[in-house]
C-alpha positions, 0 to 999 in steps of 0.5 A, a space after each residue: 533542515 527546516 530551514 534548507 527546506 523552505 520552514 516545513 519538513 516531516 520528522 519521522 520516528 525510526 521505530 514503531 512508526 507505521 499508518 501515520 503513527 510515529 510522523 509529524 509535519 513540522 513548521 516552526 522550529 519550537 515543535 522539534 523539541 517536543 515531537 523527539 520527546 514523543 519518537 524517543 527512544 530509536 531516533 528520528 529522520 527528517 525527510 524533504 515534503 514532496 510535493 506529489 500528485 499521486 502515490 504509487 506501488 509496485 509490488 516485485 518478488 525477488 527469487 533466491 537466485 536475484 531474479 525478479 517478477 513485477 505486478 502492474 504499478 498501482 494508484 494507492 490512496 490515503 486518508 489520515 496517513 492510512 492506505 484506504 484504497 487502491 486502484 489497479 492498474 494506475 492511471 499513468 502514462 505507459 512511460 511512467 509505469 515503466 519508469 516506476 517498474 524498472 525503479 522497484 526492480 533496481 532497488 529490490 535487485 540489490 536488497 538481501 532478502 528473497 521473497 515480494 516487496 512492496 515498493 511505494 512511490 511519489 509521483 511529483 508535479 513534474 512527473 518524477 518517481 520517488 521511492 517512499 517507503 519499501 516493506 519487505 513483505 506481501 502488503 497492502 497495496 498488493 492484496 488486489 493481486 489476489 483476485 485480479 492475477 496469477 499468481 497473488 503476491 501471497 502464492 509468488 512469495 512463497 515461490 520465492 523463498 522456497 526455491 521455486 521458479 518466479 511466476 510471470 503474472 498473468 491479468 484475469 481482470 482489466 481492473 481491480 478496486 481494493 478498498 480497506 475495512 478499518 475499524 470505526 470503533 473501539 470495542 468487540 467486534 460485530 460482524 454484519 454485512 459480508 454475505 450480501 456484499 459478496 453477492 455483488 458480481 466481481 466483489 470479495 471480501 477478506 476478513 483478518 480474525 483480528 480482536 478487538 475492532 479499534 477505531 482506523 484498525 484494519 480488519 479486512 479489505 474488499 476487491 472488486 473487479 471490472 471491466 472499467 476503473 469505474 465499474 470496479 470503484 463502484 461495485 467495491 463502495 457499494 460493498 464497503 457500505 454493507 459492512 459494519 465490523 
């Protein structure tokens, strides 16, 4: 695969992998050895690098007669493997968010279970789609949902699996800003800061209850709503810097 490849390829554990954790980019054939020795004990993937502009998610719930309800296609935004910010909606052409819609739906319409799915995407150089990653679950590149729409992804997943009917979403906001509070140390956690980042018009904060805080653990996340993509991006940074956790 390394060499079909072009000398660069990603091995990926297939447990217990997630953030980062469990991935490796491989260049030489004398890394192989030691990274499955790492990722031993459930296997390991090789998986093509793709050369991608931008990643994308759509979430999609799945009703328990195979119907399926769609939220816009979002830009998520990662460091160090981790998801630190998503921008709802995408900035993408009207073709590729229908392209990237109608691939979630067809690829959750023939998955098992009833409930939302995070579908996560690549946008190539050339402006393809790629399914990356699909969580069975509500997820991180959905919480904007929860200020920015109606129903949240938290309300349709329990319509989903208790056998109601789908909600279509409905936009209360133009655009939404979610920024993730990870941790940035190991230790108990100190709470400051998320009164006055509420007081921004727009912001919310939502705080996990997680113990102890550690260094890149999420332990709560941000949504700030505007009138532009730019106003909300603002008003979510200018929140993040309030908060120590």
């Amino acid at each position: 695969a390394l060499k079909l490849w072009g000398g660069k390829l990603i091995l990926k554990s297939k447990l217990d992998a997630y953030d980062g954790r469990g991935n490796e980019v491989i260049t030489d054939k004398s890394q192989i050895a030691g990274a499955i020795e790492r990722f031993s004990g459930g296997g390991v993937y090789a998986e093509k690098i793709v050369d991608f502009q931008k990643e994308l998610a759509v979430m999609s719930a799945k009703d328990i007669e195979g119907n399926i309800s769609s939220y816009p296609v979002v830009e998520t935004v990662h460091k160090r493997n981790i998801c630190v910010e998503v921008y709802a909606p995408a900035d993408i052409s009207p073709a590729i968010a229908h392209s990237a819609r109608e691939t979630a739906s067809r690829v959750v319409k023939e998955l098992e279970g009833a409930g939302v799915y995070g579908v996560e995407m690549f946008l190539d150089k050339e402006e393809n789609v790629f399914i990356n990653e699909i969580a069975p679950r509500v997820h991180n590149s959905g919480h904007f949902t929860m200020d920015m729409c109606e129903p949240s992804q938290f309300k349709q997943h329990i319509l989903a699996v208790t056998g109601q009917k789908l909600e279509t979403p409905v936009m209360r906001a133009p655009f939404c800003c979610m920024v993730n509070i990870l941790g940035e140390r190991d230790g108990p956690v100190e709470m400051k800061g998320v009164e006055e980042a509420e007081k921004i018009p727009g912001v919310s904060v939502y705080i996990y209850g997680k113990k102890p805080t550690k260094i890149d653990r999420k332990m709560g996340h941000i949504n700030a709503i505007g009138d532009t993509m730019e106003t909300a991006k603002n008003k979510a940074m200018q929140a993040r810097k309030l908060i120590s956790i």
